[in-house]
C-alpha positions as CSV (number, residue, x, y, z in Angstrom):
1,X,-43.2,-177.3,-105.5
2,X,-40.7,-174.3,-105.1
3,X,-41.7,-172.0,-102.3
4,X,-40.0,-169.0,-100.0
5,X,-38.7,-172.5,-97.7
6,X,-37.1,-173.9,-101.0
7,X,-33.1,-174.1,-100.9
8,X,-31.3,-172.2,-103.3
9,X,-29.2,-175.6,-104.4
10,X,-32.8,-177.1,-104.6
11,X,-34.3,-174.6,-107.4
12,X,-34.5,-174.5,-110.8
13,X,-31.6,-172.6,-112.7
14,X,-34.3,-170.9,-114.2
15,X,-37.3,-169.9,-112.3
16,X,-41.1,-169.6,-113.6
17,X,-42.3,-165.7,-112.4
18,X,-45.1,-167.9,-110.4
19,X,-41.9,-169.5,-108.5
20,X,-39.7,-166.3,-108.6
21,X,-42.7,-164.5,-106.7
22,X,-43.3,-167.5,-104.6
23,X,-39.3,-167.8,-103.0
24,X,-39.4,-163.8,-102.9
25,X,-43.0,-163.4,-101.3
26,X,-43.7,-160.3,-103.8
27,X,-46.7,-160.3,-105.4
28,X,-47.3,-161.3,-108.7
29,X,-47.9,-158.1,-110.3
30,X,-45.0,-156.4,-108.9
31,X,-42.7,-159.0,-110.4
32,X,-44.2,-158.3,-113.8
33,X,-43.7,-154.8,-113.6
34,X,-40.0,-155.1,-112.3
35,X,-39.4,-157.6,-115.5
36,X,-41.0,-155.1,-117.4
37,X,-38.5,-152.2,-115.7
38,X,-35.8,-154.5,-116.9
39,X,-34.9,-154.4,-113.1
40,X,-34.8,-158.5,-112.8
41,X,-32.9,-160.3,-115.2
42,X,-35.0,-162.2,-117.4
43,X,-35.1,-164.5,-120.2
44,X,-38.1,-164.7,-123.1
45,X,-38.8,-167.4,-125.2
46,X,-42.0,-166.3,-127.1
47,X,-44.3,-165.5,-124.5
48,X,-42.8,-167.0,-121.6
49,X,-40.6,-165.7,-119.5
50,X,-38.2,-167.3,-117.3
51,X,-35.9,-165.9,-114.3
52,X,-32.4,-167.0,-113.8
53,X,-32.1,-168.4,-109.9
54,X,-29.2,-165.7,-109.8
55,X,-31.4,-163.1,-110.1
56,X,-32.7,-163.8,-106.4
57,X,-29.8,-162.6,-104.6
58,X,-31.3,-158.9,-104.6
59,X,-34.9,-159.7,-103.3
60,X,-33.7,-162.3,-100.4
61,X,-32.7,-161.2,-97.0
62,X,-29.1,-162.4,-96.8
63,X,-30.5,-164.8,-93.6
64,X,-32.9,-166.7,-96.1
65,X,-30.5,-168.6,-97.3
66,X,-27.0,-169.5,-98.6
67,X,-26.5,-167.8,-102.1
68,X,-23.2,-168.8,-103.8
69,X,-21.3,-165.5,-104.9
């Protein structure tokens, strides 16, 4: 179970929107609409889409947690 508590070593290298929105604590919709923006790096394979962990680094306070540059 990946949530907001989840360490960044400890996710996924790429991230289901369900867990993107749950480590980031933005809602569902908005996450769809900044995929569909082309403002978070995404991946599709068909219909589904996945999020590369890296992609994080601008929706996490820098306090959250360690983020490898």
């Amino acid at each position: 179970m990946v949530d907001r508590h989840t360490g960044y070593e400890q996710l996924p290298t790429l991230l289901t929107v369900r867990e993107f929105r749950a480590v980031t604590s933005l809602g569902l919709s908005t996450v769809y609409d900044l995929i569909k923006r082309g403002e978070i790096e995404h991946a599709r394979f068909g219909r589904v889409v996945r999020v590369p962990k890296t992609a994080l680094r601008p929706y996490l306070p820098e306090s959250t947690m360690y983020v490898p540059q």
